[in-house]
C-alpha positions as CSV (number, residue, x, y, z in Angstrom):
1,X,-135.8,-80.4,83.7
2,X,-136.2,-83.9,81.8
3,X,-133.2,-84.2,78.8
4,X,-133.6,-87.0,76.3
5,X,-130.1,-87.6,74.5
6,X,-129.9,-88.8,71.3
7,X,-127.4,-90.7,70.1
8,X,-124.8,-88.3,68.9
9,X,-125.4,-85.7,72.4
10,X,-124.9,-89.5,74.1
11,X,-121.4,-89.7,72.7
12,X,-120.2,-86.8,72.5
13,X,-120.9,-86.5,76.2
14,X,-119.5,-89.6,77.2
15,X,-115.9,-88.9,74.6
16,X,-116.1,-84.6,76.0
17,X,-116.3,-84.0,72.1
18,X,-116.2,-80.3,71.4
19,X,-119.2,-80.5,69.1
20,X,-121.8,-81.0,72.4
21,X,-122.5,-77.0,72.9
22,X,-121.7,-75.0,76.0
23,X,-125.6,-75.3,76.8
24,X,-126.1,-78.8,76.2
25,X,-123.2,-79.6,78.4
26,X,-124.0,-77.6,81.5
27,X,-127.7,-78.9,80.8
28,X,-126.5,-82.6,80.9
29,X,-124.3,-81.6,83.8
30,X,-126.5,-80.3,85.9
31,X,-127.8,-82.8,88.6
32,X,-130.8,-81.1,89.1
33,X,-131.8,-82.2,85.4
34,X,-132.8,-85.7,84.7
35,X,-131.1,-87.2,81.9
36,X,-132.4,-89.8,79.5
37,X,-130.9,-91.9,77.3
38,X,-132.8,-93.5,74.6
39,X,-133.2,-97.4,73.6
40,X,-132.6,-96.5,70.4
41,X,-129.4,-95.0,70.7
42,X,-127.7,-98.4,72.0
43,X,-129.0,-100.0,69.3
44,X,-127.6,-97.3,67.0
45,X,-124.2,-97.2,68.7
46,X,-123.7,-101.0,68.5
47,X,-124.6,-100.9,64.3
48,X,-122.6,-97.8,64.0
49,X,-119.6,-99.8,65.7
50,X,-120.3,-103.0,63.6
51,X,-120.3,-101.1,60.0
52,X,-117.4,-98.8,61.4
53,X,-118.6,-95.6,61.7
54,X,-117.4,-95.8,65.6
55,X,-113.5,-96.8,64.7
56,X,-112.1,-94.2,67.4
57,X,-114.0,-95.7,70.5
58,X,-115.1,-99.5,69.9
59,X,-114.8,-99.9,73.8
60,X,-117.8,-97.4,74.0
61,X,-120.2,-100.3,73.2
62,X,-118.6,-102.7,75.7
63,X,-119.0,-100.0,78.5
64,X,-121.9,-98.7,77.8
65,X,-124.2,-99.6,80.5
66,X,-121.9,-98.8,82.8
67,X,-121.5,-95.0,81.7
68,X,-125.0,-94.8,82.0
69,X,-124.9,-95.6,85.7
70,X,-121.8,-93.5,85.9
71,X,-123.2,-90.8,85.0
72,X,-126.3,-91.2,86.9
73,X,-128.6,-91.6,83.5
74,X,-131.8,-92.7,83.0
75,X,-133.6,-95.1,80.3
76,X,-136.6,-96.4,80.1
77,X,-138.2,-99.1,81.7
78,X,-137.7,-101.5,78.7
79,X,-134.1,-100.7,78.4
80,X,-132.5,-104.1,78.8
81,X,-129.4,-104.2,79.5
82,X,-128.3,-106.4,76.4
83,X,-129.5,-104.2,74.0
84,X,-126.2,-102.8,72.7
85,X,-125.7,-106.4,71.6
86,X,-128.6,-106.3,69.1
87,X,-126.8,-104.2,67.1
88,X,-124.2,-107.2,65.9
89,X,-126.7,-108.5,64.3
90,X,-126.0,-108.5,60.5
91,X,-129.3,-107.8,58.5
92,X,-129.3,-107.9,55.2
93,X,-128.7,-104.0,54.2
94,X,-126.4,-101.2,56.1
95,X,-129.2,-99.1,56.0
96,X,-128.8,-95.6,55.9
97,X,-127.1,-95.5,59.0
């Protein structure tokens, strides 16, 4: 089976947060199961560490690629690895992030 994480399956996976379900943890778990991981949640993990939102684990941003690869994740093919960085990127409005 193909999983796409979003951004809050993403880190509550990667912090063993209790909110991830039973189901979506033995899903993600499973190495039969191919597990994506979305451009768009780097992005949103770096602005959500830049306006705050992320306080308990600002080192998540930093290691990010690497749990990817640590956990054996996929992204897509235009996943560049300095994406996370675009995030630091003040624009204007907070957005409704």
């Amino acid at each position: 089976m193909r999983l796409l994480l979003d951004t809050y399956a993403f880190l509550w996976w990667v912090t063993d947060d209790s909110q991830l379900s039973t189901t979506a943890r033995e899903a993600i778990g499973n190495e039969s199961n191919e597990v994506f991981v979305s451009a768009a949640s780097a992005w949103g993990i770096a602005i959500k560490t830049r306006i705050g939102k992320l306080k308990g684990i600002p080192h998540l941003l930093k290691k990010y690629n690497e749990l990817i690869v640590a956990d054996n994740f996929f992204t897509p093919p235009h996943h560049p690895p300095s994406l996370p960085a675009c995030g630091k990127f003040r624009l204007g409005t907070q957005g409704p992030v």
